[in-house]
N, C-alpha and C positions, 0 to 999 in steps of 0.2 A: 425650135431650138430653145434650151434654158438661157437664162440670162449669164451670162459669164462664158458661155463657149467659148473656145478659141479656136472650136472647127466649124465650115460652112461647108454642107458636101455638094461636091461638083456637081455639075448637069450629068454627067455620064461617067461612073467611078472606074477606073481603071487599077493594076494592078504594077506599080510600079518597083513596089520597094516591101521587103519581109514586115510583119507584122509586129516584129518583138516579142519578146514574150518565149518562156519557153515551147517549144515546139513550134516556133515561128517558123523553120528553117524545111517544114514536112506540111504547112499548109498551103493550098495551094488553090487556085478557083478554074482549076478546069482537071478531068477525070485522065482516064488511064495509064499504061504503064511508062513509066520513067527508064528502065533497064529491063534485058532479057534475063531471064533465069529461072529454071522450072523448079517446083517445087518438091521436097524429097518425097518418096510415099513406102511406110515402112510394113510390119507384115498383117498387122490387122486390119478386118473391113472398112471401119471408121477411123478417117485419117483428119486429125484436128489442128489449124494454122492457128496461134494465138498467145496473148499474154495476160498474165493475171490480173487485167484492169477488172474492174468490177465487171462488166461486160464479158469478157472471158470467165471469169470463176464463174458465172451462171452454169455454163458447161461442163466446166470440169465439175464441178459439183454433181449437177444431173449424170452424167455419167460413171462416176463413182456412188453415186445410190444406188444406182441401176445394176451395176455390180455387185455393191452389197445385198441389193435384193436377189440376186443368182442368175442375172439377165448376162449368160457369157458373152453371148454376142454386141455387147456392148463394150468389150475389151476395144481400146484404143493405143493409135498414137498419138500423142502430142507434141506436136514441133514449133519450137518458141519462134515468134515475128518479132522482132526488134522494129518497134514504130517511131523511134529515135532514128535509128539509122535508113526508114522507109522501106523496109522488108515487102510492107504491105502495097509498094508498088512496084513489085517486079510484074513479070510478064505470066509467070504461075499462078499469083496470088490473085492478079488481076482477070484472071480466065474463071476462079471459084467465087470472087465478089468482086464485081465491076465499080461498089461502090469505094475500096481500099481500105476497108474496115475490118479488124478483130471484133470478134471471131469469126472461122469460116470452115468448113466442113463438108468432105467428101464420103460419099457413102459407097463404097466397091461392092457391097453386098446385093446390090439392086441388079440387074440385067446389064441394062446401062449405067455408070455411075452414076451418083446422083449428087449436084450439089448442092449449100444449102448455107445460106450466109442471112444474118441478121440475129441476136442471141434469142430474140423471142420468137421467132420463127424455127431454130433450130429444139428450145424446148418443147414446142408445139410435134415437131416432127419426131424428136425423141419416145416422148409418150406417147405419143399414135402408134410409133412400131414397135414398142414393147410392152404397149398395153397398161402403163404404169405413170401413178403422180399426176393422172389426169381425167377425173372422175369419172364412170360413163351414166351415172345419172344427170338427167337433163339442166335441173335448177343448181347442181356441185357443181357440173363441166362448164356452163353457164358462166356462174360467180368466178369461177376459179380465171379463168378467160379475160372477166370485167376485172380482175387485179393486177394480171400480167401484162395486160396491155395502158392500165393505168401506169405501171412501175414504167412501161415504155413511153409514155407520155409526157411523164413529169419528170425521169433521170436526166434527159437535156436541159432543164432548167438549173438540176443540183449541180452535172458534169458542165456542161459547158458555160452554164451560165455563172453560178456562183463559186463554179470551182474555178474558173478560169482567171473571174475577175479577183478571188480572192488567193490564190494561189499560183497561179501563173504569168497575168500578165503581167510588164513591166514595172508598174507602177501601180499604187492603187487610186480608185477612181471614187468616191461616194455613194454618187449616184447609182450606179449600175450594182454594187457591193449590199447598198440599201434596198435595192430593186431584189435582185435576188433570194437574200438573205432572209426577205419577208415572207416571197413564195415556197422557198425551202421549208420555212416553220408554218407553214399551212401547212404542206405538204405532211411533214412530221405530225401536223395534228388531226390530219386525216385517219394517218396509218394509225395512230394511238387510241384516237375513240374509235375505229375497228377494233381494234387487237382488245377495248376492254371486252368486249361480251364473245372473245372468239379467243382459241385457241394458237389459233392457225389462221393467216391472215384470208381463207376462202372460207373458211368454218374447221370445223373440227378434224378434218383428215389433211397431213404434210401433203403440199402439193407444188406443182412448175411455180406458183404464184407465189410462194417463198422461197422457192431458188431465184425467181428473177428478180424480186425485192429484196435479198437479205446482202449482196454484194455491195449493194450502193444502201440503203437507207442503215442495215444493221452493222454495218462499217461506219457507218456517220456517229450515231450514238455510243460504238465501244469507242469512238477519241482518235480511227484510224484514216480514216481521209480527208485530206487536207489538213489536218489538227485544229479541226473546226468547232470542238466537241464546248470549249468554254464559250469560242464566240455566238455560238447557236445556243446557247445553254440548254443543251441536249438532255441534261439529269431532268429536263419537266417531262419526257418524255418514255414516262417509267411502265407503258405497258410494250412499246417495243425496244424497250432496254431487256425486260420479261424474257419476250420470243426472241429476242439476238440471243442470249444469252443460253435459253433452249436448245436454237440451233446448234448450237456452238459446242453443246455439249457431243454432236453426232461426228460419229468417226470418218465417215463418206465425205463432209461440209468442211471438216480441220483434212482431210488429204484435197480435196478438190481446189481449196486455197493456197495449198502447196504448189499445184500444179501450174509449168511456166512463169514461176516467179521469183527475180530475179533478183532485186533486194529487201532490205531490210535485215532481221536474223535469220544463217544461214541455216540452223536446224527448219525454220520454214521455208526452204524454198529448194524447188524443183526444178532446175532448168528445159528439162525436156521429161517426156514420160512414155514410154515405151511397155512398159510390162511393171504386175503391180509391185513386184519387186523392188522395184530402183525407188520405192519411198524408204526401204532399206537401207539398199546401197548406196544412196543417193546420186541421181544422173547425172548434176553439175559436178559432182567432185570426176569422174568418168573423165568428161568430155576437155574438161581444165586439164584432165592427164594426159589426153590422145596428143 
């Protein structure tokens, strides 16, 4: 222990009392469902449970490229989970990911349904069955793979570690803040001296490895998660400001962001997504009416 603690942790930790913090009231240290309730499933193959956490927009994103690439079979529904309210531990959600986490992902298209829960596991299965965003030469499918599963490696330190302590928890703490904070800008300067001599963070062809990076690190540097963007002084960070800003430009990447999103401005935000239409008619203004 530091000098100054004022906690000693017991022989054996127990779970006595909520944690604080927002979303103290939805954590919890033992698995399955809390309530029965099945999950809706609407007319296309790919039935998607989720919310526009970074983690979520991975998908929706991919499956909206997939679409713009003319891949129809990739038409979806998307039906919002409210992780506020514990959606993600009903008795439904809890049958497609036993772990209670957005995203998660039913395939009707298969024989047997197929399910498919984890974001970087579902990008993996995506491009496998559309053939797409996922190179089939050995040394591109390779790299591309060593970046996704990087992005998978080090988001829990951004999300849970520096995001929680610097945006969530009750109070702020130093130590943990400084711990974070530090691995986040390695982090950051990992992705940067890649992205100088690359276009595209696997090389030169868009691929899974910038949908599963661009939610969480390209949202860090436009100034939109956590509003972290001065205390990290992200502007050093000027070759993935480059490719955020790339991305950004893609019409697939600005609807995918839309999709299951529930604040901020309301011209961005999709509460549910059904057909490609309702980024038209918008599906929150809909269901506010029903």
């Amino acid at each position: 222990m530091t000098e100054g603690s004022h906690y000693t942790p017991p022989k054996v930790w127990k779970w006595e009392q909520e944690s604080g913090g927002r979303f103290a009231s939805i954590n919890r240290p033992i698995a399955g469902p809390t309530h029965d309730k099945a999950l809706p499933v609407g007319k296309h193959p790919l039935q998607l449970y989720s919310l526009a956490t970074p983690n979520g927009v991975k998908v929706t994103i991919m499956l909206e490229e997939l679409l713009a690439l003319g891949h129809s079979g990739a038409e979806y529904d998307a039906w919002l989970i409210n992780i506020g309210e514990g959606d993600q531990f009903s008795s439904g959600f809890v049958e497609i990911n036993p772990n209670s986490k957005i995203p998660a992902m039913v395939d009707y298209s298969t024989e047997t349904p197929t399910r498919v829960f984890e974001s970087g596991s579902m990008l993996v299965y995506l491009a496998e069955k559309f053939g797409a965003f996922l190179p089939a030469d050995h040394h591109k499918r390779t790299e591309t793979l060593n970046w996704l599963f990087w992005q998978m490696g080090s988001a829990p330190f951004l999300g849970g570690g520096f995001g929680h302590f610097y945006a969530y928890a009750p109070e702020y703490w130093q130590y943990p803040i400084d711990r974070y904070a530090m691995e986040v800008k390695r982090q950051l300067h990992v992705l940067d001296r890649n992205l100088a001599e690359r276009q595209f963070v696997a090389g030169d062809e868009y691929s899974i490895a910038d949908m599963g990076i661009f939610p969480w690190y390209g949202a860090l540097v436009k100034g939109w998660l956590y509003k972290a963007g001065d205390f990290l002084a992200v502007h050093e960070y000027t070759n993935v400001i480059r490719w955020a800003d790339m991305l950004l430009e893609r019409e697939a990447v600005q609807r995918g962001r839309m999709v299951n999103r529930t604040w901020g401005d309301p011209s961005e935000q999709l509460r549910e997504r059904h057909d490609a239409s309702d980024f038209a008619t918008r599906t929150q203004d809909r269901l506010q009416d029903d």
